[in-house]
C-alpha positions as CSV (number, residue, x, y, z in Angstrom):
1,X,0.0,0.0,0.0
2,X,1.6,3.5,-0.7
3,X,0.6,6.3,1.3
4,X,0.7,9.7,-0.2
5,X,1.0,13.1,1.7
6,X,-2.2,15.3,2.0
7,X,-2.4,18.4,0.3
8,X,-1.9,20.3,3.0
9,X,1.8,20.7,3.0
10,X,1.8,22.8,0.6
11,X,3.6,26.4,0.3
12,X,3.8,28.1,3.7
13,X,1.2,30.7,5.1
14,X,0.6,33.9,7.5
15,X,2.0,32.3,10.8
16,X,5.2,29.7,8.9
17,X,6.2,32.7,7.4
18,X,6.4,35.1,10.4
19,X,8.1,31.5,12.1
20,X,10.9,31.8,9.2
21,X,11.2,35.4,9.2
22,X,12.5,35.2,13.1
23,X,14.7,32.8,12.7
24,X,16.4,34.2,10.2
25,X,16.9,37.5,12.2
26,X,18.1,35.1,14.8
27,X,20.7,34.0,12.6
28,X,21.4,37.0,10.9
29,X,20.7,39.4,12.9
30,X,18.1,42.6,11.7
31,X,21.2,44.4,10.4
32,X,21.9,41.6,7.8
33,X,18.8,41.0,6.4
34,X,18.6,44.1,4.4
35,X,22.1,43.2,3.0
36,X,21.1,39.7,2.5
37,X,17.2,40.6,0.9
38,X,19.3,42.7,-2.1
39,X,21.8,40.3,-3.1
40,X,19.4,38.0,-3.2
41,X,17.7,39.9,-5.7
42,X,20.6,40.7,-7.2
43,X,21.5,36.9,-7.6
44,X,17.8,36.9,-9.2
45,X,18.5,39.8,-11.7
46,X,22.0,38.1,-12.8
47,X,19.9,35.1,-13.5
48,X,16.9,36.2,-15.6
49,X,19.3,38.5,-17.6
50,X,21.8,35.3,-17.8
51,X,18.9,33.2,-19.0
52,X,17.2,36.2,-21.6
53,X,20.5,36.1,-23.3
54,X,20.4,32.3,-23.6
55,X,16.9,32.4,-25.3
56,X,18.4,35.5,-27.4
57,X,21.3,33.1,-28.7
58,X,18.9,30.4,-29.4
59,X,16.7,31.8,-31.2
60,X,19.4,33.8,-33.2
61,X,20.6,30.2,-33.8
62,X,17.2,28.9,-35.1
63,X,17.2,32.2,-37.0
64,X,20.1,31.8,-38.8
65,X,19.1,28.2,-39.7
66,X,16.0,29.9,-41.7
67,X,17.2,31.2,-45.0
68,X,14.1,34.0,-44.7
69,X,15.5,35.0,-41.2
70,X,18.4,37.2,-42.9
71,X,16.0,38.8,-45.0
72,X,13.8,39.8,-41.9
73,X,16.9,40.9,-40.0
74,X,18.1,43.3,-42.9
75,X,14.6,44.7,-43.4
76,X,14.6,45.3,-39.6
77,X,17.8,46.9,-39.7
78,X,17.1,48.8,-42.8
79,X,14.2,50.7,-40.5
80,X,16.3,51.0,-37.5
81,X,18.9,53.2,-39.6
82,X,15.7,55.7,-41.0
């Protein structure tokens, strides 16, 4: 027989959070966690521009695979210079 976990352990709510959020100014300290929130986001920023420029290269790379893609891209730049 398998058992399976109800769906109540899901993401946490109201009082988990406020839980988390003093432990970690336990271990931090409230000085640090300013500091620690932005690079964190930092981090995040890094990442989504990291990953943009991936999909950027691939679909150049699909692009250039199409013979009509080269067309498109001088039309485009044609416009851009007017």
């Amino acid at each position: 027989m398998i058992h399976t976990l109800p769906l109540q352990f899901g993401l946490p709510g109201g009082p988990e959070l406020l839980i988390i959020l003093f432990i970690a100014v336990l271990l931090f300290g409230a000085n640090k966690l300013p500091d620690l929130a932005r690079s964190s986001g930092q981090a995040m920023g890094e990442f989504k521009r990291g990953r943009q420029e991936l999909e950027d290269e691939i679909k150049r790379g699909i692009d250039s695979d199409d013979p009509t893609a080269e067309e498109e891209r001088h039309e485009e730049a044609e416009i851009d210079a007017a």
